[in-house]
N, C-alpha and C positions, 0 to 999 in steps of 0.2 A: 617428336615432331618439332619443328621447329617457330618458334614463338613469332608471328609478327609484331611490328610497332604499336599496332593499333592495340593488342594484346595486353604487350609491358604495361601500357598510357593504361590501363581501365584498371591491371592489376595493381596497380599503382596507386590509384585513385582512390580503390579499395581501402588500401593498407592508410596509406595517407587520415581517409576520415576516419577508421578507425582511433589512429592514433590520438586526433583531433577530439575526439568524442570522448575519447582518458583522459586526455590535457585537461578540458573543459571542466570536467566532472570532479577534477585535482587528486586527477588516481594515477598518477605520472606509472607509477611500476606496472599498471595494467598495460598502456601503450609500450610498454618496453615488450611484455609479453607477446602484445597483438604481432610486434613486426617481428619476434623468432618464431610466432609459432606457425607464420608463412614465408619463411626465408626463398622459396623458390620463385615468388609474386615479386623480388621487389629485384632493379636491374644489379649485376654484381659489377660492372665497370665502377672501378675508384673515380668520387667526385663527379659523377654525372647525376644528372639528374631530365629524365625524360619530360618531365611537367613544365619544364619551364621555356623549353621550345613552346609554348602554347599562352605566350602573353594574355590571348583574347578570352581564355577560358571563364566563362563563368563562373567560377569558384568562390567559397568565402574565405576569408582566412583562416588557412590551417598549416602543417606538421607535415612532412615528408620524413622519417625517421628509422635511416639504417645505418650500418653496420655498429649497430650500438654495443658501449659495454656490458657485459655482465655485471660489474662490479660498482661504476663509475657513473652516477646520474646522467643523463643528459639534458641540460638548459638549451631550447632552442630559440633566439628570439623570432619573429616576422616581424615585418615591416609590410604593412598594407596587405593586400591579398596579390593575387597570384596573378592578376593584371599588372602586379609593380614587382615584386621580390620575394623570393625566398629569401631566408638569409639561418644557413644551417649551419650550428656548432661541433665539431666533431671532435670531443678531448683530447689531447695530448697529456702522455702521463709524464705530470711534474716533476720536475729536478728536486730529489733529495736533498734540502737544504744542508742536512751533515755531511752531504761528500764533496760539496764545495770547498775547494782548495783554497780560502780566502787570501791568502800569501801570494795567489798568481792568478789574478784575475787580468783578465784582456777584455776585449773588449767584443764580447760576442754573441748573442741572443743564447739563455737560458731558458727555457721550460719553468714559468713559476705556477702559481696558483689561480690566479684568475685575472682577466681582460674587466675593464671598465668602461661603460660606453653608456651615449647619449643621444637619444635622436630628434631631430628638429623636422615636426609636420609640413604638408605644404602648407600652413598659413605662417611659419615662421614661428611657430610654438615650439619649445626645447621643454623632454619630457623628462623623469627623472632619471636620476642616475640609477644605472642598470651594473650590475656584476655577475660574469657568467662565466665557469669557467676555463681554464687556457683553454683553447682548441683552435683546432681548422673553420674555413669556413665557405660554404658553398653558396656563390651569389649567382645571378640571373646576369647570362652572359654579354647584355648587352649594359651592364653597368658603367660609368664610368670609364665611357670608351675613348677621352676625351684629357685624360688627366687633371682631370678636375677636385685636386687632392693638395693639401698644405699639411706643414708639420710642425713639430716643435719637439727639442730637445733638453728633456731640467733635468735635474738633481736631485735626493732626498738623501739623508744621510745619518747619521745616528751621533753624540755626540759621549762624552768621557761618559756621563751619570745615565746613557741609555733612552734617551731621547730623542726622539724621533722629529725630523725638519724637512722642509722642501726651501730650497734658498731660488729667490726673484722670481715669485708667479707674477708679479705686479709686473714688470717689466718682459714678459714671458709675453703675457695676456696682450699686452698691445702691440706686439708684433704679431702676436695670431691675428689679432684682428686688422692689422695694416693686409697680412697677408689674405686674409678672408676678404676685403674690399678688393683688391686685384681677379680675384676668382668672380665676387658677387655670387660669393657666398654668407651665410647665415653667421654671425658669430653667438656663441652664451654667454650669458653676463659673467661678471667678474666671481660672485657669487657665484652661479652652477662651473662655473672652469675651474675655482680652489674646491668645489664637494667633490669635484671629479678626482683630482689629483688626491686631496687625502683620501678617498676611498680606495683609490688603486694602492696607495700607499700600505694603508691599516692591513687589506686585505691580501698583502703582499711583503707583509712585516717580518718575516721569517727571513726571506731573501735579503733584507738590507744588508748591507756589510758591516762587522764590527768596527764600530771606532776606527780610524784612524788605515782603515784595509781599501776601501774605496767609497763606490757611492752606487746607491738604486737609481736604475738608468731610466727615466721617463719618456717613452715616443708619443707624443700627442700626433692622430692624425686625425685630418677632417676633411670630409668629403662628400661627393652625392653618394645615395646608396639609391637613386633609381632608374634604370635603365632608359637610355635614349639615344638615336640612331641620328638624329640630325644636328650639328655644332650651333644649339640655339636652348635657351630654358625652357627645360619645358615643364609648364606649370602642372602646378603641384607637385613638385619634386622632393626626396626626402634629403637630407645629410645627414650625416651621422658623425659625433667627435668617438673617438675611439682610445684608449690607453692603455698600452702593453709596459711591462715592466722588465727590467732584469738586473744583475749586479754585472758592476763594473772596476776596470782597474784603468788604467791609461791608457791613452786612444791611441799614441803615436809609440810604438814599440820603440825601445828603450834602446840605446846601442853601447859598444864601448867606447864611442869618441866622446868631448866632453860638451859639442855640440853641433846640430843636426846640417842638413843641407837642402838647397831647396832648387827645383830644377825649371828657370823662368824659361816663359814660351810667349811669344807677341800677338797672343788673342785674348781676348776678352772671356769671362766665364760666364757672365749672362751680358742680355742688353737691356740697358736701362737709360732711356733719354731725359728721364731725372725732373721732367714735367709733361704736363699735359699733351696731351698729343689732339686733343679735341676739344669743342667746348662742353661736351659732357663730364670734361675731366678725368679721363680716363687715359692710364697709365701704359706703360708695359711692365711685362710681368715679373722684369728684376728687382733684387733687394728686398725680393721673399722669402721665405721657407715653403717654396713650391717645389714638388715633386718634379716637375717637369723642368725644375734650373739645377737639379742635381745629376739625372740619370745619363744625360752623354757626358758629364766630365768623367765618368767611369775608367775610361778607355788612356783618355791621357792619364789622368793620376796615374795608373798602373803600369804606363808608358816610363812615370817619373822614379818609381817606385823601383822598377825595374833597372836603373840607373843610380840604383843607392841612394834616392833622396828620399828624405820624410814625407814631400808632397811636391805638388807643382801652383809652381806663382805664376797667375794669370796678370797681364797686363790692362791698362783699361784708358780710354780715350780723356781728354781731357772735361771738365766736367761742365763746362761752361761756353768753352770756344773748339769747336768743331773745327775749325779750321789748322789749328795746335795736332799737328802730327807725330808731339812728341811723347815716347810710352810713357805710361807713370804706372806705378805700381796699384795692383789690385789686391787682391787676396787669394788664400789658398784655396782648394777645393774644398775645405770643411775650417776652417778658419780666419777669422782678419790675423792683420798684420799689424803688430806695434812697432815704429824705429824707435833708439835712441842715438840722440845725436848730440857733442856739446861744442858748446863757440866758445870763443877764444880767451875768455875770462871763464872759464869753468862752469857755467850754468848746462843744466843738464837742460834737453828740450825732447819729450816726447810728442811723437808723430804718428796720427794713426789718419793714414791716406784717406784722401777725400777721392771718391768715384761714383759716379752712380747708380754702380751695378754691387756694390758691396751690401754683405749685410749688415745693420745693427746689430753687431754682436753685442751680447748680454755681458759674458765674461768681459770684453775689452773695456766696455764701460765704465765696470769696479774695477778693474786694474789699472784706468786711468785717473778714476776718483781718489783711489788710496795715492799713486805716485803724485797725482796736482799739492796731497797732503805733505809727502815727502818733500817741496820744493822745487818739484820741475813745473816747468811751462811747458801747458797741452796746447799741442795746434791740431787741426784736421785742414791741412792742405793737400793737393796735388804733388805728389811726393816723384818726382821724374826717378825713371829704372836709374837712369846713372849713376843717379845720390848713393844709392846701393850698391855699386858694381866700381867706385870711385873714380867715375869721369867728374873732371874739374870744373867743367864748364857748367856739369849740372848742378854738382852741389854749391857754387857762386849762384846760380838762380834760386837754388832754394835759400841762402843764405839771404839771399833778398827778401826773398818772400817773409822771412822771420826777421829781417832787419835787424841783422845782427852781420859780423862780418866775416869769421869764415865760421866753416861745421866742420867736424869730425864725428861721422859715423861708429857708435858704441856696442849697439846691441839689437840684434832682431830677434823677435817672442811670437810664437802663434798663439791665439788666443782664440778659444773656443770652448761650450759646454763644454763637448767629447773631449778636446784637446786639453781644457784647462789652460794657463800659461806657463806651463816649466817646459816645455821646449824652446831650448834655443836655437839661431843658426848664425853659423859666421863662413859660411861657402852659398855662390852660388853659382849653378852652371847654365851653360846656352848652348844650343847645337850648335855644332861645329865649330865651338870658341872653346880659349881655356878655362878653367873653373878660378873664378878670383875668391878670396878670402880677405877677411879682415880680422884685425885683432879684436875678442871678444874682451870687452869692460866687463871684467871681473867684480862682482859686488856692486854694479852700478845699481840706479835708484830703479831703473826697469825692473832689471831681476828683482828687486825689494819688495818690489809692488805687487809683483806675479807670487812672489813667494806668501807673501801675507794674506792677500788673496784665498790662496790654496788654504792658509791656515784657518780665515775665516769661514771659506765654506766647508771645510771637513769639521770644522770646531761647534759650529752652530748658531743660536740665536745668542747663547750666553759668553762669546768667545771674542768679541770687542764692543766694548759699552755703544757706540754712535753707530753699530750697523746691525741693531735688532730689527729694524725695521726692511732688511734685506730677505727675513724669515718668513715661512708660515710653519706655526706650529703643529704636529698631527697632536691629536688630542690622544691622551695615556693610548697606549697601547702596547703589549709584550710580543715576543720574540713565536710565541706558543700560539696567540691569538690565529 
């Protein structure tokens, strides 16, 4: 006979308290029991869940729990009861730490051991840190319908003596939290966002890379976890920080030439008017790690990609005078942009483009602090496309701007977490134009800086005396744990 709706929802209901009444009781393998031993009560569609078309249900909070393992616990967290979220875990069986190829890692989501996550009530209370783990996960379809989601990408790494590090949570933290003001959303103290990372860390210590192979890839994301229909807060709302992990090798696939290219295009990759737009102060949404300034440049990168380049250079208005129609350079789709350029007595001069819509990159920062130490002069100006592509007229106007009297163009480096800075480029193309190049500065003070860099954060806290304070230490932990 054929089951109706009304059917599935009760048989459902069933199984559900059930399960709840094991949870409770902390007899977790009885509820494993409850739902095999009515496999026919619960719906078999992958990822649905019948309960939660029913926001209004008078429900307390509880468990919905199928297609479980035999073998493999199941943690499921909730978030409120059943008028806000489910929020269901469903394992993924982890990656074999021994059959990673550490020699050839890319750059690609892993299967490790377990998710770490944090939720923040609606009164703006952040609860403790929670580890559950790897799995799927099945929310209330009216979540986050809104992209009301930011992100952040770190590092953790291991060092010669087996030492476990995460390099710039401090500088990490307050770009989450610039970007959490943009959303108005919750941020956690500095405090609950480092117990977050070393827990995902410890509990994911297996996955690091040895020494000197790469780095454990940190996704920080934060977001609402509670369902609303209308583009307004709506109170009592939850968010949640969340932290997945995996091991990495280099973001920008490696070629045989000795340096990359990069495919510029005369739009903007977010918009950012760089102040206030009201007297509330409130912003637009570039110069974030938002979700919603990543997902259309999808299309071109792979546009650029497609055309042999590492990435595509987004152009960006001038930052100041609106009225200035002339391009200046922005950043890639996953990285800033460093120049090097020297005037006419040999001083080196780095340049990391001023725009509104670019991000604070973390990595550019220390690859700018170590080259200030090597002797160049940092500027953050309005960097005109030309400077780059060798029209005269531009690089005279930048030569002004640094008040010097002429430039010669040396070296361009993406800099980024994923990226790091050992990518170089000394080509770049435009539709329907030829591809210009320049001679790449061999050993210039750029590269030095990038390369040191790289040294320091693979090397760790003990790997240059004035940048321990670049660290967080994970506390003892082994490969086995």
């Amino acid at each position: 006979m054929e089951r109706t709706a009304a059917t599935i929802m009760q048989s459902a209901i069933r199984v559900g308290f059930r399960v709840n009444r094991a949870l409770l009781s902390g007899h977790a393998p009885r509820a494993h029991a409850a739902a095999r031993s009515a496999p026919h009560r619960v719906p078999t569609v992958p990822m649905q869940n019948p309960l939660t078309a029913m926001p209004s249900l008078p429900l307390p909070a509880y468990v919905l729990t199928r297609a479980l393992s035999t073998t493999t616990p199941t943690r499921t967290t909730v978030i409120g009861d059943m008028s806000t979220r489910v929020n269901e875990m469903l394992p993924i069986q982890p990656v074999d730490p021994a059959t990673i190829d550490w020699n050839n890692l890319g750059f690609n989501l892993v299967a490790t051991k377990s998710i770490v996550s944090m939720v923040c009530d609606g009164d703006g209370h952040w609860g403790d840190v929670q580890t559950d783990p790897y799995g799927m996960e099945s929310v209330h379809p009216g979540t986050d319908l809104y992209a009301r989601r930011l992100f952040e990408g770190m590092k953790a790494g291991e060092d010669e003596a087996g030492n476990l590090f995460i390099i710039r949570p401090d500088l990490h933290y307050d770009r989450l939290v610039a970007s959490a003001k943009k959303l108005g959303a919750p941020a956690p103290t500095f405090a609950q966002f480092s117990a977050a990372l070393i827990e995902a860390v410890k509990s994911n210590a297996a996955y690091v890379p040895p020494h000197g192979k790469g780095s454990l890839y940190l996704r920080i994301d934060l977001g609402v976890c509670s369902p609303s229909l209308g583009n307004f807060p709506n109170p009592g709302e939850k968010w949640r920080m969340r932290v997945i992990t995996t091991p990495v090798g280099q973001y920008y696939k490696p070629t045989n030439a000795a340096h990359s290219s990069l495919f510029a295009v005369n739009t903007q990759r977010v918009v950012d008017t760089g102040a206030a737009l009201n007297h509330w102060g409130i912003t637009t949404p570039g110069a974030g790690k938002l979700l919603a300034n990543y997902g259309p440049g999808i299309p071109t990168s792979q546009a650029a990609k497609a055309e042999g380049c590492a990435d595509v250079l987004y152009m960006a208005n001038h930052p100041t005078n609106p009225d200035d129609k002339t391009p200046y350079v922005g950043e890639t789709s996953s990285s800033n942009v460093l120049t090097l350029f020297t005037d006419e007595n040999g001083q080196s001069h780095v340049i990391r483009p001023k725009a509104n819509g670019n991000l604070n990159s973390v990595t550019a920062r220390g690859i700018i602090e170590l080259a200030a130490e090597m002797g160049a002069k940092i500027h953050e100006v309005p960097l005109p496309f030309g400077a780059i592509t060798g029209d005269k007229s531009a690089l005279s106007a930048l030569a002004g701007q640094l008040k010097v009297g002429t430039l010669q163009l040396g070296a361009i480096h993406l800099t980024g977490t994923a990226a790091g800075g050992k990518t170089s480029v000394n080509t770049v193309k435009t539709a329907g134009q030829e591809p210009v190049s320049f001679e790449y500065k061999e050993g210039n003070v750029l590269a030095k800086a990038c390369t040191q860099y790289e040294e320091i954060r693979n090397g760790g806290p003990n790997s240059h005396p004035k940048k321990e304070h670049w660290f967080l230490r994970v506390p003892m932990v082994t490969r086995s744990d």
